[in-house]
C-alpha positions, 0 to 999 in steps of 0.5 A: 595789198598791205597798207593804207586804206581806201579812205585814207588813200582818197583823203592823200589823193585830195591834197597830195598835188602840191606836196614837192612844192610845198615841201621844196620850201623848207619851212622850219621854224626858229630852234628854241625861239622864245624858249620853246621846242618845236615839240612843246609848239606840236603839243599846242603851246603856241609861238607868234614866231611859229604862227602862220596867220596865211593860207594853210594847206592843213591836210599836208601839214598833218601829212608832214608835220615835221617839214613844218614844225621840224625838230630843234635838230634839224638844220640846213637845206637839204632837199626833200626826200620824200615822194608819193606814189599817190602823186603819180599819174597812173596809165590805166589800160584794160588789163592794169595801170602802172606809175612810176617815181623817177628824178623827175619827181625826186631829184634828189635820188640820183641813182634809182627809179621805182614803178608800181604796177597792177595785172588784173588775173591773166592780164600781160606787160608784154614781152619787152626789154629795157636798158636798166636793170629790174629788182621787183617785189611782189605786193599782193597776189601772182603772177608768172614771168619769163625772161630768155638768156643769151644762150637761148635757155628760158626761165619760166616761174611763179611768183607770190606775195613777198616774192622777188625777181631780178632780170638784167638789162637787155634780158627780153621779158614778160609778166603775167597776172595769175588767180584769183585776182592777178598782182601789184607789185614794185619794179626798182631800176638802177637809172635814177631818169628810167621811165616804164614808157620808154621801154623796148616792146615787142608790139612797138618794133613791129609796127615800126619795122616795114612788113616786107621785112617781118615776112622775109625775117620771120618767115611769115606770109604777109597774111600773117604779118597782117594780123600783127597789133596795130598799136602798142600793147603794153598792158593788155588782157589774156586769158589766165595760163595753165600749170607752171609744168605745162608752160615749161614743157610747152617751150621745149621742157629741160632741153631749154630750161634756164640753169639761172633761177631769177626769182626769189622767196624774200618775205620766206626766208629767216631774217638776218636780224631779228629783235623784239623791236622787229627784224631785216631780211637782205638780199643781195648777190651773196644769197641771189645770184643774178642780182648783181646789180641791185641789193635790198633789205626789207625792214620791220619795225614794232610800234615806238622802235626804230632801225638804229643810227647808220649810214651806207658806205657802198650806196645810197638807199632808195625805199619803199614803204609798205605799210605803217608810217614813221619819220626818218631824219637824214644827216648830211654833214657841216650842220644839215639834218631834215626830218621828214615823215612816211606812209604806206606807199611813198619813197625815200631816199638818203645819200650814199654815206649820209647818216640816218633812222627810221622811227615807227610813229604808228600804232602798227607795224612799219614794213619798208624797203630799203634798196640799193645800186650794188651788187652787196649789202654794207652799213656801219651802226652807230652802236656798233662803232661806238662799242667797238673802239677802246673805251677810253676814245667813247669817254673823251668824246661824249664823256660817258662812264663805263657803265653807261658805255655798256648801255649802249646796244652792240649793233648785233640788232638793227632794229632796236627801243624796245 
């Protein structure tokens, strides 16, 4: 999977336990106190009122360096915005693990909850239902995943590195790792408390149905009621499947084939924007039907650009990074703004219409995720406002000439500083 290595996973894993806590704090320093930024302090011109003489939790500074030494710009308490799958518990079975960032671990996301979830090769997340819907992505590897329509049709597909899938609330479904070495990929659910162990499984219901009911229902000897599992399955191994063809003619071929095609080829597709400073990809139900209730755009941004100034006028914005790292400030109105930085594997969240960027700090390219609770895309640019009102409205109120007017990008790119 694209992103941070296994040393550096070890070294977040070392230190990353206390990280809401900490952040949860606020710390900042005093803007401009004695005459000095808080970046001239980050290039070591120290500041006794900067100076923290107490215990210091140094690798989770350097993790966050702009919770504690933030930016002059930065004000207010806005809660923190950031969290690490690497803070997750893993449930680890034989056959892959899974973890899941939910508001129980970010408050602040009030909408939306992700997991993280790995199939060795021909292992199974058994057939099961859940009340939220599911948008994933699809990290490393393959898998193949079924889902049943309410009319009795089945969809029966194969999915890859960059790869997504959306399946509605209720739709029974099942994933299974392919070879050579299975997958890992990201389930976002539009319930901000969904939790992955809470699920409607097909193993659990039957052990909590009693047997003469599962005879006479399913037309079953109790012999064969016997040999049903006798605890959840969950995530479990199997044995890797044959051609896509023969599963889908196995079920019943054309007969029974799903018209709705629920996967998707993301990373594939051409970006909607693209510049030298990087590109966005989005999709939302205009180019994926049956997602209708979640939309996503994946965001690549070259070393020192940044996705310009914006807000989100229908959602608020649940990410995933997948690799690089970078710092993102979020603007809530009446004086409050808060940077905070980002690394492969973590989530960020900002508020519906509050303002923000993304800056790529790294030497690398920075790749992240950027989903929401509708069935459509929407942003407005700063850029673009700024150059699509009467000039003489720009002029009045940030007092800019003209030519320095024309400066400015028309928003036509998102990604820009290149």
């Amino acid at each position: 999977m694209a992103g941070i290595g296994d040393d550096e996973r070890l070294t977040r894993r070392s230190f990353l336990g206390a990280a809401a806590a900490v952040l949860s704090t606020g710390a900042a320093v005093m803007p401009g106190a004695f005459g000095q930024t808080s970046e001239e302090m980050r290039k070591g011109k120290g500041n006794r009122s900067a100076q923290n003489p107490g215990a210091v939790n140094r690798p989770l500074v350097k993790e966050n360096p702009d919770s504690d030494l933030p930016p002059d710009t930065d004000q207010g308490d806005i809660a923190p915005f950031w969290y690490s799958f690497d803070l997750a518990h893993r449930r680890i079975q034989d056959g892959g693990w899974t973890r899941q960032v939910t508001a129980r671990d970010l408050p602040v996301s009030r909408e939306m909850a992700g997991v993280n979830m790995r199939l060795t090769a021909g292992s199974y997340r058994e057939l099961h239902w859940h009340t939220a819907n599911e948008w994933a992505y699809m990290l490393y590897g393959n898998a193949r995943v079924t889902v049943l329509n309410p009319d009795g049709t089945i969809f029966i597909g194969d999915v890859g590195d960059g790869d997504l899938w959306y399946f509605p609330a209720g739709y029974p479904h099942s994933l299974q790792g392919l070879g050579p070495d299975g997958c890992e990929f990201l389930l976002v659910f539009d319930e901000s408390n969904f939790s992955e162990y809470q699920t409607f499984t097909l193993s659990d219901w039957l052990l909590h149905t009693p047997p003469e009911v599962l005879s006479k229902s399913m037309r079953l000897p109790e012999s064969a009621v016997a040999k049903f599992p006798k605890e959840e399955l969950y995530i479990f191994q199997g044995v890797i499947p044959g051609s896509l063809e023969a599963d889908r003619k196995a079920v019943g071929g054309k007969a029974v084939e799903s018209k709705v095609d629920y996967t998707f080829r993301m990373l594939a597709m051409k970006p909607n924007k693209e510049s030298a400073s990087g590109d966005t990809r989005i999709v939302d139900a205009s180019v994926f039907p049956p997602s209708k209730a979640i939309a996503a755009a994946l965001v690549t941004i070259k070393p020192g650009a940044l996705r310009e100034m914006h807000w989100h006028p229908n959602s608020s914005e649940w990410q995933y990074w997948v690799k690089g790292s970078g710092r993102m400030t979020v603007f809530a109105s009446s004086g409050k703004a808060r940077t905070m930085d980002f690394k492969a594997n973590d989530v960020g969240y900002v508020p519906i219409v509050a303002g923000h960027y993304v800056e790529n700090t790294g030497t690398e390219d920075l790749v992240y995720l950027a989903t929401f609770k509708s069935p459509y895309y929407a942003d407005f640019s700063l850029n673009r406002w700024l150059r699509r009102v009467p000039p003489w409205l720009v002029k009045d109120h940030l007092s800019l000439d003209e030519k320095e007017l024309k400066m400015i990008p028309s928003g036509d790119d998102e990604v820009v500083g290149r």
